[in-house]
MARGU-292313 format. One record per residue (C-alpha): x, z, y. Coordinates in Angstrom, 1 decimal. Example, Ala and Ser with C-alpha at 12.3 -4.5 7.8 and 13.67 -1.06 7.14 Angstrom:
2
      xx      zz      yy
    12.3     7.8    -4.5
    13.7     7.1    -1.1
This chain:
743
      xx      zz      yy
   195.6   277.2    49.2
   199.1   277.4    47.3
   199.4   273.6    49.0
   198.5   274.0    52.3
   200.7   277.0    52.9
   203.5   275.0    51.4
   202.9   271.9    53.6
   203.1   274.8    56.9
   206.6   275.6    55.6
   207.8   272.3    55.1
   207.2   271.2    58.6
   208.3   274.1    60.1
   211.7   273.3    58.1
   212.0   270.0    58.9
   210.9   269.2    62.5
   214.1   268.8    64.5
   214.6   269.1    68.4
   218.5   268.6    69.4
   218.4   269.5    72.9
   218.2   273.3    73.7
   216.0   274.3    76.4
   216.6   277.8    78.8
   214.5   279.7    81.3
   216.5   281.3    84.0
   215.4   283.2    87.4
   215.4   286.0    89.8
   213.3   288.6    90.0
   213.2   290.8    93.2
   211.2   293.0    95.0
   208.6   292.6    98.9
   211.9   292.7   100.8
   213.4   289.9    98.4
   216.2   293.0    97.1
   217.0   292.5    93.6
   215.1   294.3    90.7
   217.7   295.6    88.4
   217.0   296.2    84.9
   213.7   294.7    84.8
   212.0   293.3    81.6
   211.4   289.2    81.2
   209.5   288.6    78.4
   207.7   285.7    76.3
   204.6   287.5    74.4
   204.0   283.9    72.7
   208.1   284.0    71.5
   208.4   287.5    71.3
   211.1   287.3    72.8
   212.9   288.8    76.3
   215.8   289.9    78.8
   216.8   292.3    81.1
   217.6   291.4    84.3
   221.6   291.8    85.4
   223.3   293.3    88.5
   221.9   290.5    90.5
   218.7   290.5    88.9
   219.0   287.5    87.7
   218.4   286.4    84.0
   218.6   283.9    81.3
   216.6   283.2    77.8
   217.8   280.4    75.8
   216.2   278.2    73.0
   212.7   277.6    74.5
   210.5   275.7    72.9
   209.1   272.5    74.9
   205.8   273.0    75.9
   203.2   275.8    78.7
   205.0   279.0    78.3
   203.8   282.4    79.7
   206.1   284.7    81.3
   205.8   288.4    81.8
   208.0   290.3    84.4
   207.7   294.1    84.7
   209.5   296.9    86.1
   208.7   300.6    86.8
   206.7   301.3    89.9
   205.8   297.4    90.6
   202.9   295.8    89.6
   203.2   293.4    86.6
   202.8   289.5    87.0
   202.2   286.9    84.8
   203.7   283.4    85.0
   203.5   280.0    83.4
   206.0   277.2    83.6
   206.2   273.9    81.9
   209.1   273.3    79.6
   210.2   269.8    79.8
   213.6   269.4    81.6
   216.8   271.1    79.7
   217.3   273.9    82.5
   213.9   275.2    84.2
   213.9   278.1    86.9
   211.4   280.5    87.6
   211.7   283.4    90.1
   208.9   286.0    91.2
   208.9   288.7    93.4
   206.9   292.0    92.1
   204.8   294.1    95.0
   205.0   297.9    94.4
   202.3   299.6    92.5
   200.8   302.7    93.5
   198.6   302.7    91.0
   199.1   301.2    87.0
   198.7   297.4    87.4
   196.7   294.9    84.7
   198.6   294.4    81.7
   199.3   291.2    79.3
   196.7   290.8    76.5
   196.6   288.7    73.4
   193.4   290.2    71.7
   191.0   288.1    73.5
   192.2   285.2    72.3
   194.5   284.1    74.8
   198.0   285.9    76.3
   196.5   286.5    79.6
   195.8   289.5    82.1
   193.7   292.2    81.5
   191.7   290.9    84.4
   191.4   287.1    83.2
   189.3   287.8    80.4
   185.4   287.6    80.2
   185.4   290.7    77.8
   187.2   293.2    79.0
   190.3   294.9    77.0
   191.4   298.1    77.5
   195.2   298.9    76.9
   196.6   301.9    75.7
   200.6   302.3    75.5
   202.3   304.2    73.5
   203.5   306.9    75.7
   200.2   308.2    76.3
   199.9   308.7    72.1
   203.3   310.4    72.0
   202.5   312.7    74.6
   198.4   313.0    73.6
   199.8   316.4    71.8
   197.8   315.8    68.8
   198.8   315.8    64.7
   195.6   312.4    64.7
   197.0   310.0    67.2
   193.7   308.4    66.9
   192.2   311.3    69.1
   194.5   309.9    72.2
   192.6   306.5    72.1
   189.1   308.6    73.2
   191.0   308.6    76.2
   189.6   305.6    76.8
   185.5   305.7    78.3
   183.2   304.3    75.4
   185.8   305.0    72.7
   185.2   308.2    70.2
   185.7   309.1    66.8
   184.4   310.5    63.6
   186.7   312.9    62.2
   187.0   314.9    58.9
   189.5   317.5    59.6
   193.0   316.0    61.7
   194.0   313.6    58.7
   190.7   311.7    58.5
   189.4   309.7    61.6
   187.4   307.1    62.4
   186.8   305.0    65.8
   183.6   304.4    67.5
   183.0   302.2    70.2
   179.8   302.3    72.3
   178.1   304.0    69.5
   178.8   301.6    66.4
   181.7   302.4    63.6
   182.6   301.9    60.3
   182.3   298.6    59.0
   181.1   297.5    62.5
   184.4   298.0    64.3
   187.6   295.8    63.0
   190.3   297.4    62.8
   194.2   295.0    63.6
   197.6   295.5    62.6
   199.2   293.3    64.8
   196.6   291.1    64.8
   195.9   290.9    60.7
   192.6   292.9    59.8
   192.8   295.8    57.7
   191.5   296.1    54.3
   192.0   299.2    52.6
   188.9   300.6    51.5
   188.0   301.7    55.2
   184.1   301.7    54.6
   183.1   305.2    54.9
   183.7   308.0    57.0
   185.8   310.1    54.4
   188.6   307.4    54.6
   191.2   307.3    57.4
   192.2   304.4    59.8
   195.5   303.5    58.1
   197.9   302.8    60.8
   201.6   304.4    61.5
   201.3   305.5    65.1
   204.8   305.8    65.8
   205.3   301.9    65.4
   203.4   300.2    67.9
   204.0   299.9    71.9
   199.9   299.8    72.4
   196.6   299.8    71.5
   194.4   297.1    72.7
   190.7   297.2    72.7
   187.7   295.5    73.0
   184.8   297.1    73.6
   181.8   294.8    72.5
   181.5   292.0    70.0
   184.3   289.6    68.4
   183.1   287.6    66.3
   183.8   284.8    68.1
   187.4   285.3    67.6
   187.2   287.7    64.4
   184.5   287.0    62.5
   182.5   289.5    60.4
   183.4   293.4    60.8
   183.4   292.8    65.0
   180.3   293.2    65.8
   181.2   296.5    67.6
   184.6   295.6    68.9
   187.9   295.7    68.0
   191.0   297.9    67.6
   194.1   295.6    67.6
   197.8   297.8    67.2
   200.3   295.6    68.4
   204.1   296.7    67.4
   206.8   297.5    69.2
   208.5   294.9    71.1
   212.1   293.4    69.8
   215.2   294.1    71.7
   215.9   291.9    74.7
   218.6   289.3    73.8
   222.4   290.8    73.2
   221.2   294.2    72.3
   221.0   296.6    69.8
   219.3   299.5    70.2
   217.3   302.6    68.8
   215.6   305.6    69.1
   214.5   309.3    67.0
   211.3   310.7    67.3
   210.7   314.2    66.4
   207.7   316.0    67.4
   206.3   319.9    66.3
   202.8   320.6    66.2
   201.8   324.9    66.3
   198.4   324.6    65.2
   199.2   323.0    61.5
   202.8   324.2    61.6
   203.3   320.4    61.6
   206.2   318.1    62.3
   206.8   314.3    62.8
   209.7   312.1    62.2
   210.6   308.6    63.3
   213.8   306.7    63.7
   213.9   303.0    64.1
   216.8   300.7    65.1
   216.3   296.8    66.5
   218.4   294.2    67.6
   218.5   290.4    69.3
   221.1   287.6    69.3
   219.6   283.9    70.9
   218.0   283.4    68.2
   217.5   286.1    65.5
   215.6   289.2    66.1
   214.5   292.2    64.1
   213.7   296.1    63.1
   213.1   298.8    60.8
   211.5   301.8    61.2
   210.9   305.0    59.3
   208.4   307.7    59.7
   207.2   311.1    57.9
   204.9   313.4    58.8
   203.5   316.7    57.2
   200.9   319.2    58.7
   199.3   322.0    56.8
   195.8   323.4    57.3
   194.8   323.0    60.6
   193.4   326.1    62.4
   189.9   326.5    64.0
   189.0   327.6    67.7
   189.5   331.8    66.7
   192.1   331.3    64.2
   190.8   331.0    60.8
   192.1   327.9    58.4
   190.2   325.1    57.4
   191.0   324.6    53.4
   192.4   321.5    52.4
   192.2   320.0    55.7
   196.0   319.4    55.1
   198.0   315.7    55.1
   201.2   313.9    54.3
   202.5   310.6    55.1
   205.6   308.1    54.3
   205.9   305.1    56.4
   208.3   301.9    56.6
   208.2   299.0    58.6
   210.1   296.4    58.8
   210.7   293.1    61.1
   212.6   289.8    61.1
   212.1   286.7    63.6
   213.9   283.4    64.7
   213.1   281.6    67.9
   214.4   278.1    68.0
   213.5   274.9    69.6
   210.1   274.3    68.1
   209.1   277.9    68.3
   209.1   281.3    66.5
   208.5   282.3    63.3
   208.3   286.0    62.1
   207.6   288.4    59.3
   206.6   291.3    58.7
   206.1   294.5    56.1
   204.1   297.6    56.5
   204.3   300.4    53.6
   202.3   303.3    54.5
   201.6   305.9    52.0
   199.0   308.9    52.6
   198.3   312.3    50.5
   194.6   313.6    52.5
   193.6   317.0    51.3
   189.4   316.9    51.4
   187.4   319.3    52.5
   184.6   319.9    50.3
   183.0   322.8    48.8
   184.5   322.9    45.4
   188.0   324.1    47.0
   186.7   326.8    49.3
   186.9   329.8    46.5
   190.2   328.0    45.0
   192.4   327.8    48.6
   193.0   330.9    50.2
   196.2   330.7    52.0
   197.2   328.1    55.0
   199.7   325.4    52.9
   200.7   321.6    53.3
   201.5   320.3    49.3
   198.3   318.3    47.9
   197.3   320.0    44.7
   193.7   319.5    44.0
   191.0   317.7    46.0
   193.0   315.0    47.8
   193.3   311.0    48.2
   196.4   309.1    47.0
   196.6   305.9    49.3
   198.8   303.5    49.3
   198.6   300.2    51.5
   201.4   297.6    51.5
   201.2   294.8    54.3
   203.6   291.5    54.8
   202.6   289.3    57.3
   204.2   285.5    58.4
   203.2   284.8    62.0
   204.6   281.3    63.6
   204.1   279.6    66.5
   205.2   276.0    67.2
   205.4   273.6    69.6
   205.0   270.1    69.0
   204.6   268.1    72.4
   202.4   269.9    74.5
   200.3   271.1    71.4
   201.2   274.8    70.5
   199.9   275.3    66.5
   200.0   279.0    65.6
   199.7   279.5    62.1
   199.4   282.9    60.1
   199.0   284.2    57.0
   199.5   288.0    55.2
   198.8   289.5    52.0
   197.5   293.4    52.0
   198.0   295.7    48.5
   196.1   299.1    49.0
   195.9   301.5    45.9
   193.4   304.3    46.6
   193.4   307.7    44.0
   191.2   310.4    44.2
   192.5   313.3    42.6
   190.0   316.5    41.4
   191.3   319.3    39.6
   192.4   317.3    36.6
   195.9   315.4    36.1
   195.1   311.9    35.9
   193.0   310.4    38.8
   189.4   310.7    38.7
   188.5   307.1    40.5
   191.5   304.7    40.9
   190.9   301.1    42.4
   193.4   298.2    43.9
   192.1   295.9    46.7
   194.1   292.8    46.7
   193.6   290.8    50.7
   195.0   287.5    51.4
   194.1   286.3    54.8
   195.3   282.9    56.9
   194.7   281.3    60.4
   195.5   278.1    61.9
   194.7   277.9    65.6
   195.6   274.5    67.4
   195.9   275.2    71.4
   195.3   271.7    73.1
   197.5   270.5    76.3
   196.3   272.7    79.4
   196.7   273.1    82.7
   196.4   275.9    85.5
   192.4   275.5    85.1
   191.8   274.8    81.5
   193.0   275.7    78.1
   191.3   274.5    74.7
   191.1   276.0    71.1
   190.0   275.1    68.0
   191.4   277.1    64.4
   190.3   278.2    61.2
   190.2   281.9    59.9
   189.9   282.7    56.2
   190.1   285.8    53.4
   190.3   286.3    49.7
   189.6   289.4    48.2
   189.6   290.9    44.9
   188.6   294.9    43.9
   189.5   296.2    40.9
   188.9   299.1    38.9
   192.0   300.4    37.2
   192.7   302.6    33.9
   188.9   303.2    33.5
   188.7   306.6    35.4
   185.8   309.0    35.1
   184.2   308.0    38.4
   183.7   304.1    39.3
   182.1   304.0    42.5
   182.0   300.0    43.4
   182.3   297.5    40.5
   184.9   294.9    40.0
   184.5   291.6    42.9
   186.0   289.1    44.6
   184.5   288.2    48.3
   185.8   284.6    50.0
   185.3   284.1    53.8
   186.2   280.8    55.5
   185.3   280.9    59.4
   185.9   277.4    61.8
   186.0   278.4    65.7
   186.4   276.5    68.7
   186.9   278.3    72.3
   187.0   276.7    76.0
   188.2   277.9    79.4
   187.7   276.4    83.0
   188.4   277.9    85.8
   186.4   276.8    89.1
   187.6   277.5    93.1
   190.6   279.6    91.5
   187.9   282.5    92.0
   185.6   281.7    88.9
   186.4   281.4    85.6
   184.0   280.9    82.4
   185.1   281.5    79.2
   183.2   280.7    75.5
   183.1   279.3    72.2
   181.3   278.5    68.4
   182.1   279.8    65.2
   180.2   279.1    61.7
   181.4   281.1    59.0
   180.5   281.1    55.1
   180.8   284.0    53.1
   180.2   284.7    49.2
   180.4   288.1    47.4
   180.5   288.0    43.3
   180.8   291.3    41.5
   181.1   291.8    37.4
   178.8   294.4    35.4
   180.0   297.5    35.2
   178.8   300.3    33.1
   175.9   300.4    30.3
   172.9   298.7    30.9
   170.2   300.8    31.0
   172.3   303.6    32.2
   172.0   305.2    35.5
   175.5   304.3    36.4
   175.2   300.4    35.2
   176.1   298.5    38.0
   174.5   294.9    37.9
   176.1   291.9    38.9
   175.5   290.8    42.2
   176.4   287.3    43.7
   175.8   287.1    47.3
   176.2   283.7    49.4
   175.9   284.3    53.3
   176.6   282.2    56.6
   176.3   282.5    60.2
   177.1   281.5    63.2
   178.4   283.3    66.5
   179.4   282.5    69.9
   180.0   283.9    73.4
   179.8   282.9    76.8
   181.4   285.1    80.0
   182.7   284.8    83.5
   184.9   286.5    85.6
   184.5   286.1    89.0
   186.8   287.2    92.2
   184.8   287.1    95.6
   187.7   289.1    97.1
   190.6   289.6    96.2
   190.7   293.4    95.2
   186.9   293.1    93.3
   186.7   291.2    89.4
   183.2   290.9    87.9
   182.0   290.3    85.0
   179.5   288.9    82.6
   179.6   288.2    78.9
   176.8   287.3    76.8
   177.5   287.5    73.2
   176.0   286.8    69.9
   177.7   288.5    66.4
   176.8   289.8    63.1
   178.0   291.3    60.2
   178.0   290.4    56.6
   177.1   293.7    54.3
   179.8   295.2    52.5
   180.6   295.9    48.8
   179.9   299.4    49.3
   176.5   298.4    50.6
   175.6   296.2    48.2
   176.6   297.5    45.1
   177.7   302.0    44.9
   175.9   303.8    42.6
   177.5   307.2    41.9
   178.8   310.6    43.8
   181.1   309.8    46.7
   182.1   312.5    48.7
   179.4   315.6    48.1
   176.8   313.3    47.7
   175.3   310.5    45.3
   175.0   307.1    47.2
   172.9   304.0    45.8
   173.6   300.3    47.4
   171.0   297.8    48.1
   171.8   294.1    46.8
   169.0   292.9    49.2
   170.8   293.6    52.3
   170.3   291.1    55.0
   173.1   290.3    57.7
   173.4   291.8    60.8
   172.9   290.2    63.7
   173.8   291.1    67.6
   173.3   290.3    70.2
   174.9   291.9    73.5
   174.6   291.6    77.3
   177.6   293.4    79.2
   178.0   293.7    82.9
   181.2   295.2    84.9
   182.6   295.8    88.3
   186.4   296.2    88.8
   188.1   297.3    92.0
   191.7   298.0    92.4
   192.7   298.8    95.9
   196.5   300.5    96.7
   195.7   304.2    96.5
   192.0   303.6    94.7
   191.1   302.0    91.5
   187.4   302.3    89.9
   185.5   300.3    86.9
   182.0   300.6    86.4
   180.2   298.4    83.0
   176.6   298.8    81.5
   175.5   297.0    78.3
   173.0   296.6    75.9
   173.2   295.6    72.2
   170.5   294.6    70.3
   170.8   294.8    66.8
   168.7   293.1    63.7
   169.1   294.1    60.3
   171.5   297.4    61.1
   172.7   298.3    58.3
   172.7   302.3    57.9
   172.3   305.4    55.2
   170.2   308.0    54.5
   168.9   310.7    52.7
   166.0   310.1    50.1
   163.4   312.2    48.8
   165.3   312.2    45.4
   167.9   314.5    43.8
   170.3   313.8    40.6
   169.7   315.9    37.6
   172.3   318.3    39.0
   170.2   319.0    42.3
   172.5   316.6    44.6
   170.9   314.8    47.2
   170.7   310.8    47.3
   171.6   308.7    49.3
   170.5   304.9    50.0
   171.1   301.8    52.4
   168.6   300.7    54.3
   168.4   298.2    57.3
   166.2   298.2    60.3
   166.3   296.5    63.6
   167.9   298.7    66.6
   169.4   299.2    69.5
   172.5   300.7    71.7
   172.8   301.0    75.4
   174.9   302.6    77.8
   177.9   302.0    79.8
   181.0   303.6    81.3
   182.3   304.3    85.1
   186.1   305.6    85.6
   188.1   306.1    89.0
   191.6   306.7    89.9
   192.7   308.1    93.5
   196.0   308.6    94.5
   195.9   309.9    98.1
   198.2   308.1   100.7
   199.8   311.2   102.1
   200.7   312.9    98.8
   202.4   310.0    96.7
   202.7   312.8    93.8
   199.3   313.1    92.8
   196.9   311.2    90.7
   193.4   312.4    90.1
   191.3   310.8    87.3
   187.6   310.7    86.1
   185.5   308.7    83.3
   182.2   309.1    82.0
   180.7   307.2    79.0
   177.3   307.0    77.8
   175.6   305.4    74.9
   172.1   305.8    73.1
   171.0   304.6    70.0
   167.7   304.2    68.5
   165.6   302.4    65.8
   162.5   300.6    66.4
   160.9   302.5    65.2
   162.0   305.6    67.6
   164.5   307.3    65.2
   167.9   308.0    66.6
   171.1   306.2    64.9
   173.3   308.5    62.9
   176.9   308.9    64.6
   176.4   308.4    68.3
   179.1   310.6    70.4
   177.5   313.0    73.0
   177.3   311.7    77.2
   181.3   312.7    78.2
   183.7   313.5    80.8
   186.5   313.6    80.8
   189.1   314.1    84.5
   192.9   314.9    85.2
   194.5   316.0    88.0
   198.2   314.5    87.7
   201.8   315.1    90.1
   204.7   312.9    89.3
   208.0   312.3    91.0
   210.9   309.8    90.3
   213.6   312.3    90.6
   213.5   316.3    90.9
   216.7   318.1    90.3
   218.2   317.1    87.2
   214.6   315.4    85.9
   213.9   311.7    86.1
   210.2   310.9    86.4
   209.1   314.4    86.0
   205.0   314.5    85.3
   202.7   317.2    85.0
   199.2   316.8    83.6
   196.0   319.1    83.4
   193.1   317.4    81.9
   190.0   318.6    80.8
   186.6   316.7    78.8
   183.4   318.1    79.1
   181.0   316.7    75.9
   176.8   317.4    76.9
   174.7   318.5    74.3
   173.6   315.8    71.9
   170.0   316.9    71.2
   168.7   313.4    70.1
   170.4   312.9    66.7
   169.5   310.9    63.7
   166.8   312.0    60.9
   169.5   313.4    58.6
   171.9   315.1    61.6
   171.4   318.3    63.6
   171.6   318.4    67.2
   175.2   319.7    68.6
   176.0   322.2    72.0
   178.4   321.0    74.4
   181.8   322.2    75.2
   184.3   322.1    77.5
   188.4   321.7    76.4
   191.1   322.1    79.0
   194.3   320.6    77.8
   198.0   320.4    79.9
   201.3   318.8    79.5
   204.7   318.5    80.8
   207.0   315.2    80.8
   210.3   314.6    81.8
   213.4   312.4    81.4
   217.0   313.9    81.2
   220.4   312.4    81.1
   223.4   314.4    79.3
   226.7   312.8    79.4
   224.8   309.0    80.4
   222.5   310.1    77.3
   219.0   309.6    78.4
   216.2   312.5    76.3
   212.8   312.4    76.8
   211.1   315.7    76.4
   207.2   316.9    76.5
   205.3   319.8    75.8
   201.5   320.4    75.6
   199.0   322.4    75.0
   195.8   321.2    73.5
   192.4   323.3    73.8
   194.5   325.8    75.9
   191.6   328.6    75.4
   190.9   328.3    72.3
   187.3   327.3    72.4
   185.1   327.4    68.9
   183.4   324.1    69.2
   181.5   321.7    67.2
   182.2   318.1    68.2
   178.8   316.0    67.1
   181.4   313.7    65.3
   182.8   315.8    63.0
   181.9   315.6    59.6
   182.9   319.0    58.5
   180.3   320.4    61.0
   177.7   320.7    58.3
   180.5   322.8    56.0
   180.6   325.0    59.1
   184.1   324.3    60.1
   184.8   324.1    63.8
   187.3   321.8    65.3
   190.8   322.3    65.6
   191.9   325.3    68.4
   194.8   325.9    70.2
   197.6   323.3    69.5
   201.1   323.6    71.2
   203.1   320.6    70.6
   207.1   319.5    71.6
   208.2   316.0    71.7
   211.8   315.0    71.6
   212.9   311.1    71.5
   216.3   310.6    71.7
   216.5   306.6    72.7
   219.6   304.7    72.1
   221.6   301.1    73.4
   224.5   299.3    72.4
   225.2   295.7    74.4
């Protein structure tokens, strides 16, 4: 491995192109008047401009070889453009149309940097605004915003995603495109991503192993960062928001620059939030949370291509919930005493892409430390454990053309867990887990109107874990070698029979390989005892989806259905036995199931009042067994609607918005064997936006009020629901961002 990482490095070093390539254009609007101040940028580069007085601009050192080019500007509708690189000066203009409502966005989660609307599977796109402004101390409640998207929460430091009714290990989870490891396998451990350092939230909704490999067989959560500066500036920005409800506060400041050729950024973030409040006022103990964060970017962009790096430190203290603290914490407070997780996780990732000819090579690799501490009532930690992650991809795009682009690539992971310092409690033994996954992908578009899209992938997998414990003792933990393989594809189509309708078909096959926790626990985690199951087959998928887009001037609406069939579904649940000490116990099991459902959303912004936007989705998903039994963790039918007025300029307010939305969750009375059934509720939530300029200093402000009546409510996800702890009530939150530029 040591070799072929070295040989990467060595060309990238030593190929040499002397002539220096530059794109330069115009970008204007429908009456051909110049955009001024609108954004140019290469998402294969990551690199960009802003267009001048004249709206004209220029990047320099381009790469030889397709380039994609995305131009954007407030109001218009984005476009994407591709040009050819061969001749030392190359000109592209475009002309954007105004957008009445949002327009598509660029991609790069499916695979390739395309439209939203190019792709057979289709990716939702969240930015970053709307998780700013979501007025919430868990940023990962703003992505339920999106139909088919929920989560499993433990309080507001603790979530989880669910897509279409799967989670956990079923749905991978991205840091700028490098999969997370950090002991993620259970609902008691959060997501592990710094909200205030990415631009948006991509999402797929469906299986990825294609692309992904194991972990995808429910879709995929890929946080891309922040974008760098455009070329000649340096700029920066402070984020401070205040949250009522858990007396909370967060704090961000980041700074980034761009010359030609050099790019890069650091950011720092801290947030604190005490117990969080319940609809009706009273605390929830221990629900409290703290978190550190730095990251940290470099890049150069030269003739051949780009080459960046990157480093993640994010550093959490979670109070838990659990009965043992509910005599001992009697007063709201923020400082982790007893009863909390110590996590640490520690990312640097090398990205690169290069062009050689009219072969673009992308080649990746990043290593991932996470410590995880679990700290009782004692001193010392009670379980302490270090998961070591190196990953690596190599993905060779062949020479395309407007119709047809070719992949082929390689996708691997080594893994070691450890057990540190022989604490009291050693939930998962000592292992190491290699993955090595080969992938080829196609595209071919037909008439300009039809496009098909699919690929291969064969992956082999092998987990090896060492003894642990006394043999013969209930907590011995055997050693368990494991060799798996698979292999998963995907074909799809978009079609466009007019020009305002896309459809969509994708037929998908994916699995899953079982997980260490799976295989191997045997002891108390969390407030009960859990007992893994060596014998645990793959899961396998295999999942039909059909959708409808429509995007007219003043009317947008979506409408998809699938159905996921699911072999070997790998799940938990109660047994008939109890420890010694009474506690019930728990065991992995598998059986063959399956989820259905779909989601509809519309957008209508009426021609004769060019301030108002009103919004509506619903989602649906069931899941049963074959045997009848319900799956465990399946969100409740939803709606969820806004009614939205903006304006460009009032008074002394730029792009003033006002917001009252509202989700409505139905009753979930078909839940798993070991869940009760949950009421519905209704939430009413409002906010405030606006932009103002002091002295030629540009602040962004925003207030909002979350569960504006208070309601006591059980959400069906919510783990604390069986402790009897509603969700969180009222929550008043202000956001100030205070962005910065220097030429």
């Amino acid at each position: 491995m040591k070799k072929i990482v070295l040989f990467f490095f060595v060309l990238f070093l030593f190929v040499k192109v002397n002539a220096q390539y530059q794109i330069n254009g115009k970008l204007t609007d429908s009456y051909n008047q110049a955009l001024v101040g609108a954004s140019v940028f290469l998402p294969e580069l990551n690199k960009g401009a802003f267009t001048n007085q004249s709206g004209e601009y220029v990047i320099q050192n381009i790469p030889i070889g397709k380039i994609k080019i995305q131009f954007s500007f407030v109001g218009y509708n984005t476009q994407i453009k591709s040009i050819e690189i061969s001749n030392f000066e190359n000109t592209l203009d475009a002309s954007l149309s105004p957008a009445i409502i949002e327009s598509q966005e660029v991609v790069v989660t499916g695979g390739y940097v395309s439209s939203q609307h190019e792709n057979a599977v289709k990716i939702d796109v969240l930015k970053s605004k709307d998780i700013v402004l979501s007025g919430s101390p868990n940023f990962m409640e703003s992505l339920t915003k999106v139909p088919g998207v929920d989560m499993i929460s433990k309080g507001q430091g603790i979530s989880k995603p669910v897509i279409r009714g799967l989670s956990m290990n079923d749905i991978l989870v991205m840091n700028n495109g490098v999969r997370i490891e950090n002991y993620q396998y259970s609902e008691n451990h959060p997501l592990g991503i710094d909200g205030n350092s990415i631009e948006r939230i991509e999402i797929i909704k469906g299986p990825a192993s294609l692309l992904y490999g194991s972990d995808a067989i429910g879709g995929v959560l890929n946080f891309i960062k922040e974008k760098p500066a455009p070329i000649g500036k340096l700029m920066g920005d402070y984020l401070l928001q205040i949250y009522s409800n858990t007396l909370g506060m967060n704090n961000s400041i980041g700074l980034k620059g761009s010359s030609k050729k050099i790019f890069g950024g650091i950011r720092f973030g801290h947030k604190t939030h005490a117990d969080y409040l319940q609809g009706g006022g009273n605390f929830v103990p221990n629900s409290r949370f703290n978190e550190t964060t730095l990251n940290a970017n470099a890049g150069f962009t030269g003739k051949i291509g780009t080459s960046r790096i990157f480093y993640d430190y994010f550093k959490q203290n979670l109070g838990m919930t659990v009965p043992q603290v509910e005599q001992i914490i009697t007063e709201q407070g923020r400082k982790n005493e007893i009863w909390y997780q110590d996590l640490a996780h520690q990312l640097l990732s090398f990205q690169n892409s290069l062009y050689i000819g009219k072969f673009k090579w992308d080649i990746n690799t990043a290593y991932q430390n996470a410590l995880r501490k679990l700290l009782a009532t004692l001193d010392v930690p009670v379980v302490e454990m270090e998961l070591n992650t190196l990953t690596y991809e190599s993905k060779l795009y062949f020479p395309s053309n407007k119709k047809s682009e070719y992949i082929i690539g390689l996708q691997g992971m080594y893994q070691t867990n450890r057990n540190l310092h022989n604490r009291v409690s050693q939930f998962l033994p000592n292992a190491n887990t290699n993955n090595l996954g080969f992938l080829g992908m196609a595209q071919y578009t037909f008439f300009e109107d039809l496009k098909l899209q699919g690929g291969l992938r064969f992956d082999l997998y092998k987990t090896e874990t060492f003894a642990l414990g006394a043999e013969g003792t209930s907590s011995y933990h055997a050693p368990v070698n494991r060799n798996f393989s698979n292999l998963s594809g995907s074909f799809g189509a978009t079609y466009q029979p007019i020009e305002k309708i896309m459809l969509r078909v994708n037929f998908a096959k994916a699995y899953r390989v079982p997980k260490l926790s799976e295989l191997t626990s045997n002891g108390m985690h969390g407030n009960r005892y859990e007992i893994g199951n060596e014998n645990l087959s793959p899961e396998n998928a295999l999942e039909t989806d059909l959708s409808v887009h429509f995007h007219g001037e003043f009317l947008s609406f979506d409408l998809a259905g699938f159905y996921n069939q699911i072999d070997n579904y790998i799940f938990i649940s109660p047994t008939s036995d109890t420890t010694s000490f009474g506690i019930a116990i728990y065991q992995f099991s598998q059986a063959n199931a399956a989820l259905y459902g779909g989601e509809a959303g519309i957008h209508f912004h009426p021609k004769s009042l060019a301030w108002l936007h009103i919004e509506g989705t619903f989602s649906s998903v069931i899941g049963k067994q074959e045997n009848g039994n319900y799956l465990p963790f399946i969100p409740a039918n939803k709606v969820r609607y806004e009614i939205r007025a903006e304006r460009k300029k009032l008074g002394f307010l730029n792009k003033p918005n006002i917001k009252i939305s509202a989700v409505t969750a139905f009753s979930q009375s078909e839940p798993s064997p070991n869940e009760t059934t949950t009421n519905g509720y209704t939430l009413v939530n409002m906010s405030i936006y606006s932009e103002i300029i002091i002295s030629q200093q540009t602040l962004i402000l925003g207030f909002s009020v979350n569960n504006l009546f208070d309601i006591s409510y059980f959400d069906h996800l919510s783990t604390l629901k069986s402790l009897n702890y509603y969700n969180q009530g009222r929550n008043m939150s202000v956001t100030l961002k205070i962005p910065l530029a220097i030429n």
